[in-house]
C-alpha positions in Angstrom: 0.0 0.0 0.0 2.7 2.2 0.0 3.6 2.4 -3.3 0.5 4.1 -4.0 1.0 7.8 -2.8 3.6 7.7 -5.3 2.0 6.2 -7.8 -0.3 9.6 -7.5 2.6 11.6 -6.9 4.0 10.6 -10.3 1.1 10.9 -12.4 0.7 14.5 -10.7 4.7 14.6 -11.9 3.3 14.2 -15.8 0.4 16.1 -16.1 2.7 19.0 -14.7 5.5 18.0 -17.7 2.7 17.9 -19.8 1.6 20.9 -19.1 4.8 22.4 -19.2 5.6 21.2 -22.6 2.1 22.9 -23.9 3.1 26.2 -22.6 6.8 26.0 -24.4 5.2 25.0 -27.6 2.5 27.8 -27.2 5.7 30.4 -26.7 7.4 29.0 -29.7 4.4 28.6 -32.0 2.8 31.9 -31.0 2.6 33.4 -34.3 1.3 30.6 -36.3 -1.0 30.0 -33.5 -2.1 33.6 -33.2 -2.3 33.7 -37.4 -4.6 30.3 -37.3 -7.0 31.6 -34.9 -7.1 35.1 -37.2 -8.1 32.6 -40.2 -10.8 30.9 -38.1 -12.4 34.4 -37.3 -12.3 36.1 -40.7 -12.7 33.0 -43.5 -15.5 31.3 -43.8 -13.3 28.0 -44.6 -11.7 27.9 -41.2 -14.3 28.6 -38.7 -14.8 24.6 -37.8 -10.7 25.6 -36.5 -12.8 27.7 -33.3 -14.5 23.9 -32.3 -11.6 21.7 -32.4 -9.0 22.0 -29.1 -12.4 22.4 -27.2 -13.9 19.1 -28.8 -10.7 17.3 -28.6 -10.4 17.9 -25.0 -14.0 17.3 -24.1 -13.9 13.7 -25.7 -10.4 12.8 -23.4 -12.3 14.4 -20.1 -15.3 11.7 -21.8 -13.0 9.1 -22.1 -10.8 9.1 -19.2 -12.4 6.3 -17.3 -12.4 4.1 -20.1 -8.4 3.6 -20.2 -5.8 3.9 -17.8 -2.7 5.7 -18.4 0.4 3.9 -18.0 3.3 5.4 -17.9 6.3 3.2 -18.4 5.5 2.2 -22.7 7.8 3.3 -25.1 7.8 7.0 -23.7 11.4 7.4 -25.3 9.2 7.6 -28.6 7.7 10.9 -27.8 10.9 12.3 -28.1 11.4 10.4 -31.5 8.2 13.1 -32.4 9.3 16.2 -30.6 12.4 16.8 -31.8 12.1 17.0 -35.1 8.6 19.0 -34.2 10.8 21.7 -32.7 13.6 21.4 -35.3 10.7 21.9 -38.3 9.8 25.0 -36.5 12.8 26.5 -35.7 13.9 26.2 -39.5 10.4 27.7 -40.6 11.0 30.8 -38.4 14.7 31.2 -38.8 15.8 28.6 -41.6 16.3 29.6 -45.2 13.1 27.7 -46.4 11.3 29.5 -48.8 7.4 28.4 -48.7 4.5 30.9 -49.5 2.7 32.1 -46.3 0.1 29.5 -46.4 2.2 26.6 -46.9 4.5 27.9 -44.0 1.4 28.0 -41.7 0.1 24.7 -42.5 3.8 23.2 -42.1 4.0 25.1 -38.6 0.4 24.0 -37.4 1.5 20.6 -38.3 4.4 20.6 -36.3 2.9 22.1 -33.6 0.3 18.9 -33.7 3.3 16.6 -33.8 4.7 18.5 -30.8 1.7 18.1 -28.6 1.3 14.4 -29.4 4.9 13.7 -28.7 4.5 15.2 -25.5 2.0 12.8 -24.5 3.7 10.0 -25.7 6.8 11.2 -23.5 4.8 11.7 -20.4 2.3 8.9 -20.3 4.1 6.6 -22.9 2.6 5.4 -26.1 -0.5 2.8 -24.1 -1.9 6.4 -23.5 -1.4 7.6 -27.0 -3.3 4.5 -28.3 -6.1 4.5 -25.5 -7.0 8.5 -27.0 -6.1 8.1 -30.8 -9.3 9.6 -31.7 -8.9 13.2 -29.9 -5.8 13.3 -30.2 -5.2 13.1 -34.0 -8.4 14.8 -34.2 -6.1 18.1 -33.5 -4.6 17.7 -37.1 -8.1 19.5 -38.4 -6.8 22.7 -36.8 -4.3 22.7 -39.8 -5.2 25.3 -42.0 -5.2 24.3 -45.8 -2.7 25.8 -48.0 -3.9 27.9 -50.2 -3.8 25.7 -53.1 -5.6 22.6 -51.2 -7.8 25.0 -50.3 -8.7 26.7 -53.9 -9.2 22.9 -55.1 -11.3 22.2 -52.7 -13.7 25.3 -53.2 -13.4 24.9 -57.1 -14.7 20.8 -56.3 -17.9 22.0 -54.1 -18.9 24.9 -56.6 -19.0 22.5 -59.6 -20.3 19.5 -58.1 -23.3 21.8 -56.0 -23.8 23.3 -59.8 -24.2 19.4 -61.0 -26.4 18.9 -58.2 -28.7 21.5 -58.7 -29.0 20.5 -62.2 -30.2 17.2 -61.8 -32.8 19.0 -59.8 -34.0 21.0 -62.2 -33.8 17.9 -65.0 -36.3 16.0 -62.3 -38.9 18.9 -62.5 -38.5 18.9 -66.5 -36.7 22.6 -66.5 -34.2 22.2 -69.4 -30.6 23.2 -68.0 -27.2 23.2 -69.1 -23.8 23.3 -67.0 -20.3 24.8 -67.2 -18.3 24.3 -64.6 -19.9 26.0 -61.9 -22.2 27.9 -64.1 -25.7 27.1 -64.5 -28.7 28.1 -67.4 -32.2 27.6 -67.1 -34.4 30.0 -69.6 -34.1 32.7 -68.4 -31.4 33.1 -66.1 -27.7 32.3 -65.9 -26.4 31.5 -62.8 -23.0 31.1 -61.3 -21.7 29.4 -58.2 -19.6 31.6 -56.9 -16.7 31.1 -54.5 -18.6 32.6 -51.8 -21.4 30.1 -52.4 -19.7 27.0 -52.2 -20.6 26.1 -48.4 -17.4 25.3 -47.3 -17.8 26.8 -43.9 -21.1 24.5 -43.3 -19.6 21.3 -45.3 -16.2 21.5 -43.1 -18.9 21.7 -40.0 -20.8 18.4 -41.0 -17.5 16.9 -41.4 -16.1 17.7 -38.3 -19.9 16.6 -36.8 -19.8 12.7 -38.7 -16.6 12.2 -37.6 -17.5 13.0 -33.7 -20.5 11.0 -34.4 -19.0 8.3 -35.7 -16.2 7.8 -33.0 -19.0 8.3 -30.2 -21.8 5.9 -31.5 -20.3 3.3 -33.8 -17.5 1.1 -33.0 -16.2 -0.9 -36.2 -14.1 0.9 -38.4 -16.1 0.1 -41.8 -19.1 1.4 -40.4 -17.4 4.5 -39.2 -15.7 5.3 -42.6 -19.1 4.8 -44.1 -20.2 7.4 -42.1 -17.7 9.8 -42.3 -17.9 9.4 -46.4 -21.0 9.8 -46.7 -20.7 13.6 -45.4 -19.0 14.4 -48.8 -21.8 13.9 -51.1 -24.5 15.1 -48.4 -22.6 18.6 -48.8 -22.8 18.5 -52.3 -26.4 17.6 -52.4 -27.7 19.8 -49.2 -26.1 23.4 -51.6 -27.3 21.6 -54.9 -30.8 21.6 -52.7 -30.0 25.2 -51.7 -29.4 26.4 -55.0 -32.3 24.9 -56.7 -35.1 26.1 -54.1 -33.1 29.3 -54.0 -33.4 29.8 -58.0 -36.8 28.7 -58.1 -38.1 30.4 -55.6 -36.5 33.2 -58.0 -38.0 32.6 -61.0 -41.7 31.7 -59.8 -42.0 33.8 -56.9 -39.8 37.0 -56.4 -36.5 37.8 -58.1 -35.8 39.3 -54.8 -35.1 35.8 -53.5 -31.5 35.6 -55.3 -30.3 37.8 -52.9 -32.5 38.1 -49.7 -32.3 36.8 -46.0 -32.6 33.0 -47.4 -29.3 33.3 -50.1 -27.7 34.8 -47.5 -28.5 33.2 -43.9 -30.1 30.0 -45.4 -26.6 28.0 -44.7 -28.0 26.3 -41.6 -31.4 25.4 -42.8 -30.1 23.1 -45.2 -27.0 22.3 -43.1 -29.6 20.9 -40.4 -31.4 18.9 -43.4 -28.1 16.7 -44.1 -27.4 16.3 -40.1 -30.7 14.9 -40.3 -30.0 12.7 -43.0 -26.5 12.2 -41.5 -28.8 11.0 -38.0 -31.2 8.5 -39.9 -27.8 6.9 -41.6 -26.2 6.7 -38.3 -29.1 4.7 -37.1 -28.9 1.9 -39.6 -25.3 1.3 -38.8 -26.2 1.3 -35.0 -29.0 -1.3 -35.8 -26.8 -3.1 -38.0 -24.6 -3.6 -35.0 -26.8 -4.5 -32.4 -28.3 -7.4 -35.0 -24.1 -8.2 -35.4 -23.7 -8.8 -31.5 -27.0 -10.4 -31.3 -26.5 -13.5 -33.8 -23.5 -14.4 -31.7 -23.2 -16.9 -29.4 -24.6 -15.7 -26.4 -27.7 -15.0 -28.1 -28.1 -18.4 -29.4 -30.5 -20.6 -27.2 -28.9 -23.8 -28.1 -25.3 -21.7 -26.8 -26.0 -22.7 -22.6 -25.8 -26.2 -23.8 -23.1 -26.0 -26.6 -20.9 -24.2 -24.0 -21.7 -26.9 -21.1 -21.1 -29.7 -23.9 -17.2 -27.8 -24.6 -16.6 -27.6 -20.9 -17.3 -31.2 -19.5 -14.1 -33.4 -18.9 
């Protein structure tokens, strides 16, 4: 019994070191830090950045009881992580690498992630690291995209949301033709702009499947599935947006292409694929509970199969 105290002691001993490391790597990473949170307040492509440390944090205080935390596993191979962390930074703010500002950021943020993770792993050893793999590499989504990920991206959701709407208007027999991320319908030409291509509210139902799916389903198919499926619910829920937004234009009041609902709209549809996103996550739950239920213990004939295995 008297091992314990110290047993407390030293896990008191590396939460401190932890902590100690995270304020280092806050001094040393201040800018990028202080330039990433800038992003996540001014661009509408970085605002899921504001939910992630919180989230992350929220699912380890969740989680705690379910592992223990050893501290005697391969802690050496924090180190193995932090060092070239720091090294990556130091050359980024003094080195002679030349990287536009937006690559430099991401590289920075990505160290800084690297940093942190290899500071758990050096306190608490790598048992730890694997009993909160979810939270913890959930921090690499406060990595801002370089700009040239980034224009992809937007360029991919604008001409895809314009495809989507099209098939819409196809279904309802309006005759439409696409370019890009320009639409025609008689009458009216209509262009997806850059502005309009919801990234802010498709990075959100990301960032909201993959939460889900770490919290409700357990094998890793089912969870992928989930997660996937967020892509094409994006596309869909501004193809949606566009379409009742342009008809609503055409039949009702011009003044729809640029009222309250073009404008604010984002989370009406946004809560339409969450629902979709709910319904999905559902099935896979049921699918599961039907998995654990055809096993062996639910089996009536099991009691006797399993007193049959175990007689001498």
């Amino acid at each position: 019994m008297s091992t314990l105290p110290g047993l407390g002691q030293n896990k008191q001993f590396r939460f401190f070191q932890l902590c100690l490391f995270i304020a280092v790597s806050v001094a040393l990473w201040w800018r990028s830090i202080a330039s990433t949170l800038q992003l996540a307040l001014s661009s509408d492509a970085y605002t899921h950045i504001l939910l992630i440390i919180p989230l992350s944090l929220a699912l380890i205080y969740i989680e705690r009881k379910q592992h223990s935390v050893a501290t005697n596993s391969r802690q050496w191979l924090g180190a193995v992580l932090m060092i070239p962390a720091l090294l990556l930074q130091l050359l980024l703010a003094w080195g002679p690498m030349h990287f536009s500002a937006s690559d430099r950021l991401a590289l920075s943020m990505s160290a800084l992630v690297v940093f942190w993770i290899g500071a758990v792993i050096f306190c608490f050893g790598i048992q730890t690291f694997k009993s909160f793999l979810f939270p913890l590499c959930f921090l690499f989504l406060i990595i801002p995209l370089p700009d040239l990920a980034l224009t992809w991206v937007t360029a991919f959701l604008q001409q895809q949301s314009a495809w989507a709407a099209s098939i819409l208007f196809r279904m309802i027999g309006v005759p439409v033709a696409t370019d890009g991320a320009f639409l025609s319908i008689p009458g009216l030409n209509i262009e997806v702009a850059r502005e309009c291509s919801s990234i802010r509210s498709s990075t959100m139902l990301v960032v909201v499947t993959l939460m889900m799916a770490h919290l409700f389903l357990r094998s890793w198919w089912r969870k992928a599935l989930l997660v996937l499926s967020a892509i094409p619910l994006s596309v869909a829920k501004n193809g949606l947006r566009i379409f009742v937004i342009t008809e609503l234009a055409t039949r009702v009041d011009p003044g729809f292409l640029n009222g309250k609902l073009h404008h604010n709209g984002g989370p009406i549809f946004l809560s339409l694929a969450v629902i979709t996103i709910l319904l999905l996550l559902w099935g896979l739950r049921k699918t599961e509970e039907r998995k654990k239920g055809i096993g062996i213990g639910a089996n009536p004939l099991a009691p006797s199969l399993s007193r049959g295995l175990g007689r001498p």
